[in-house]
N, C-alpha and C positions, 0 to 999 in steps of 0.2 A: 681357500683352504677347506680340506672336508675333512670325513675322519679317519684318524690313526688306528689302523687295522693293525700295526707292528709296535712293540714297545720302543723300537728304535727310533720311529717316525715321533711318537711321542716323548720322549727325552731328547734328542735332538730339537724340536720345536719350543722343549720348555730353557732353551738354551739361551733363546730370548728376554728370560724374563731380568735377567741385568742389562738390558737396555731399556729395558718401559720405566719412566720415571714416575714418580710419585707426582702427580698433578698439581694436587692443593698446592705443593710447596713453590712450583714453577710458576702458579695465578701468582703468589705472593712475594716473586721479587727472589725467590731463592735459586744461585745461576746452576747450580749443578747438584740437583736433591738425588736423595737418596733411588734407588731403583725398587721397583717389586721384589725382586730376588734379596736386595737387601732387607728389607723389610721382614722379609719372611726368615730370614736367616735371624734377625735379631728378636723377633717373637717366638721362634723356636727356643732361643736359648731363656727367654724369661720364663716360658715355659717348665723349662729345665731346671731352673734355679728356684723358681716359685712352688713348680707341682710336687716337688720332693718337701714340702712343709704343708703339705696337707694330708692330713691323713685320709684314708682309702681311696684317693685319687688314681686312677689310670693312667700312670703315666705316660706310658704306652701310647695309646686311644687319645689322649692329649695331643702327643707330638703329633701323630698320623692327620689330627682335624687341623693343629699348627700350619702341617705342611700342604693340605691340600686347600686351604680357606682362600687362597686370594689365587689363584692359579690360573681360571677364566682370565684373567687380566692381560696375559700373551696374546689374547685374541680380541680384550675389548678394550684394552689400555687402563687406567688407572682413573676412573668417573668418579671427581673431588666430589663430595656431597652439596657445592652447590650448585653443579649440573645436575642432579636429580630432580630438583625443582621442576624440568624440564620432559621429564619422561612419565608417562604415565606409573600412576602407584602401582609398585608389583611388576612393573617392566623391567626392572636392574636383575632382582632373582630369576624372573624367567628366562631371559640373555643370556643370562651366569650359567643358569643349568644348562638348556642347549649348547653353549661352546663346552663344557664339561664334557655332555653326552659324544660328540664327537671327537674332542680333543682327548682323553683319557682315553678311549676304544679299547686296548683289552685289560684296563686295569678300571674301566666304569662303574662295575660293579660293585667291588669297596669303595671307589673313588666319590660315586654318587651318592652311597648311604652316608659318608661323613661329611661330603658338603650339604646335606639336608640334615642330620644330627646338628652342625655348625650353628646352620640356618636358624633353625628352631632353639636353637640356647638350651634345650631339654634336659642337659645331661652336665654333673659338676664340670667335665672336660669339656665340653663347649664353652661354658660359661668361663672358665680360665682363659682359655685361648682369646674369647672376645674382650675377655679383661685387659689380655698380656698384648692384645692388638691396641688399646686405646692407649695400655701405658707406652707401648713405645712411640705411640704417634708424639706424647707429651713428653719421652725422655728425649727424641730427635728433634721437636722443638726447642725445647729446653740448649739443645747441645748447640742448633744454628744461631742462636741469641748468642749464645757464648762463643760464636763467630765471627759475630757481629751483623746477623742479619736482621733487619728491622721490619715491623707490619704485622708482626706473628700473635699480638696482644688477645687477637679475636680467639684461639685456643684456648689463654689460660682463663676465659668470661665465662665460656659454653660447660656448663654442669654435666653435659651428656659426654665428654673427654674424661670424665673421671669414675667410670661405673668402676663397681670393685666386686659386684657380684657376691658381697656376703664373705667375701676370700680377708683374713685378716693379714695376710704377707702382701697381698695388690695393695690395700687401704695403707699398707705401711711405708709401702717405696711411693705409693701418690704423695701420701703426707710427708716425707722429705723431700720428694722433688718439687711440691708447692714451696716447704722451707725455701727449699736454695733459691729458685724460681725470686720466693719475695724478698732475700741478702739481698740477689744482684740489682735488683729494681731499687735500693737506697743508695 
């Protein structure tokens, strides 16, 4: 694959991203996890619920980082965090930018200031987005439990699953969905 000189060649390729599965969940026993494309669909919309309770937030600017944060992934697959172990520090972002660079082509230009705005957390709208990424890693675990999948215990241990970025509506759906998380555990 090189790059998309046509916007068509690039929407048509991100056409893929409902088939690239979410990794972690496949290492851990779960037969049919959610997709990147899901994924991004459902951080969009916390976004959307979350960013409108914060005041002066960019909604806007929010969605756009929403939409473009995990996108590389059509081209590098879904690298669960404990393959990283494995790649040199600093090798996962520079990957991500390169297939960006080429995969985006004539939309690179916003495309790649917001995956480096992302990157950097800099900005209240990054910081949301990273937030609204971890919450839904924890409300999609939360929901496979409640499917009956089992092994998923190592999420709700890891402290770095629940940043809230200072956001007091993130801190608030963590702190229920730990609630419910510890009902169903008795």
């Amino acid at each position: 694959m090189g790059r998309n000189d046509e916007l068509i060649d690039l929407v048509a390729e991100l056409q893929v991203l409902d088939r690239v599965p979410r990794m972690g969940y496949l290492l851990r026993g779960v037969s049919e996890p959610e997709s990147v494309a899901e994924h991004n669909f459902h951080v969009l919309f916390l976004v959307f619920a979350l960013g409108r309770q914060i005041p002066g937030l960019d909604l806007r600017r929010a969605f756009e980082l929403a939409l473009v944060h995990d996108l590389a992934e059509v081209r590098t697959g879904d690298l669960p965090k404990v393959a990283e172990r494995y790649f040199e520090a600093g090798s996962k972002p520079t990957a991500e930018r390169a297939v960006l660079e080429e995969l985006l082509g004539p939309l690179a230009d916003p495309g790649l200031a917001l995956h480096d705005e992302y990157r950097a957390a800099a900005t209240p709208e990054a910081r949301l987005v990273k937030a609204c990424d971890k919450l839904q890693l924890m409300l999609k675990i939360h929901v496979y439990e409640r499917w009956g999948a089992t092994g998923l215990g190592e999420f709700w241990r890891n402290p770095d699953n629940f940043p809230d970025y200072g956001f007091a509506p993130v801190r608030e759906l963590f702190d229920a969905l730990r609630r419910r998380h510890e009902e169903s555990q008795r």
